[in-house]
C-alpha positions as CSV (number, residue, x, y, z in Angstrom):
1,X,24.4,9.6,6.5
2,X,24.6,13.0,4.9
3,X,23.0,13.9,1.8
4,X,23.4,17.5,0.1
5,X,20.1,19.1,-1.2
6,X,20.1,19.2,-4.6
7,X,17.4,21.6,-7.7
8,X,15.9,19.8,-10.1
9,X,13.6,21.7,-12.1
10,X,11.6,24.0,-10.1
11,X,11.5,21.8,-6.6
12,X,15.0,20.5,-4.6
13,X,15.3,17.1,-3.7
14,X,17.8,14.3,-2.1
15,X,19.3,11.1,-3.2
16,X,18.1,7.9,-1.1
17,X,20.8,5.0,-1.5
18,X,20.2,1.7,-2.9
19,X,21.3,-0.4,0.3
20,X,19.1,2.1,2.5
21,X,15.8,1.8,1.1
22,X,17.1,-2.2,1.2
23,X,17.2,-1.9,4.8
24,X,13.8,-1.1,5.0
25,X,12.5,-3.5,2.4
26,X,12.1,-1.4,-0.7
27,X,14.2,-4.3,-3.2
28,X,12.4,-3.0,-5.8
29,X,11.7,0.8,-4.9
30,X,10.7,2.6,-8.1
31,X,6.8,3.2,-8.4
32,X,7.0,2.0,-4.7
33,X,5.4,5.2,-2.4
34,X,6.7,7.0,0.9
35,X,5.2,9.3,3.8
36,X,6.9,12.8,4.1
37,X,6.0,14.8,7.4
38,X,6.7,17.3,9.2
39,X,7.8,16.5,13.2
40,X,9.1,20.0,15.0
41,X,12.2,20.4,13.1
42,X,11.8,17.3,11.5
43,X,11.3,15.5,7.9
44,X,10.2,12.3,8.4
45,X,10.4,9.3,5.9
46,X,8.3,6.3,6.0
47,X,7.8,3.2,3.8
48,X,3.8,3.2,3.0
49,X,2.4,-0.6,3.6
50,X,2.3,-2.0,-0.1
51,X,-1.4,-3.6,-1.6
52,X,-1.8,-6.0,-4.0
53,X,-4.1,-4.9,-7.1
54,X,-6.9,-7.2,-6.0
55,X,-6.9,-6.1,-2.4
56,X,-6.6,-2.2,-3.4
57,X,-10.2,-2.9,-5.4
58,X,-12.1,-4.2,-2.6
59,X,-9.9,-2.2,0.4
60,X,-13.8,-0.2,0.7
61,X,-15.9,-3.2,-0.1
62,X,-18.2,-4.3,3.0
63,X,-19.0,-8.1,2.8
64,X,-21.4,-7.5,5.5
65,X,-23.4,-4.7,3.4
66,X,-23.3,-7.1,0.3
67,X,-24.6,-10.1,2.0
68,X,-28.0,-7.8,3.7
69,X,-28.1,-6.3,-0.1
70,X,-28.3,-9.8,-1.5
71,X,-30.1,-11.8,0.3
72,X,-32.5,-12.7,-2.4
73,X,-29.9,-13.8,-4.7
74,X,-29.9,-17.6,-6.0
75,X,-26.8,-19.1,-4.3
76,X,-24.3,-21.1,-6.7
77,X,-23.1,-24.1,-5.7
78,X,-19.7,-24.6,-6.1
79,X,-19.4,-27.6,-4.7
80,X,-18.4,-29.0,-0.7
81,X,-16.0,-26.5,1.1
82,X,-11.9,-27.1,0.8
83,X,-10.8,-24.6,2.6
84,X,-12.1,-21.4,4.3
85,X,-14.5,-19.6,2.3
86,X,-16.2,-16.3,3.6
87,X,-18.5,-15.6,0.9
């Protein structure tokens, strides 16, 4: 596909078509973000990995580092396992 270069305000930019950010699973692609590089003579487009909120908050969060920090704290019981629970 061709796709002509086009100024808006002080930068340039192109036009990506619905259906071909649909082939690469962007449904929904406003907000959503892209990788631009450079590759020889190249501009390369990529599709960054979405996150969920909850797992964006605690992508730095070490359980291991928390538990040796903690170990003193009064455990909770929640009750007999159902499932697989880490912490």
């Amino acid at each position: 596909m061709q796709v002509k270069i086009t100024k808006w305000g002080n930068s340039q930019g192109i036009r990506l078509s619905k259906s071909m950010l649909a082939s690469i699973g962007m449904i929904n692609p406003v907000g959503q973000r892209l990788e631009i590089s450079v590759e020889k003579d190249k501009i390369v487009i990529e599709k960054v990995p979405s996150m969920s909120k909850l797992a964006e908050r605690f992508k730095n969060f070490d359980s291991d580092c928390y538990r040796k920090s903690n170990r003193d704290a009064k455990a909770f019981d929640w009750g007999i396992n159902v499932g697989k629970e880490l912490l």
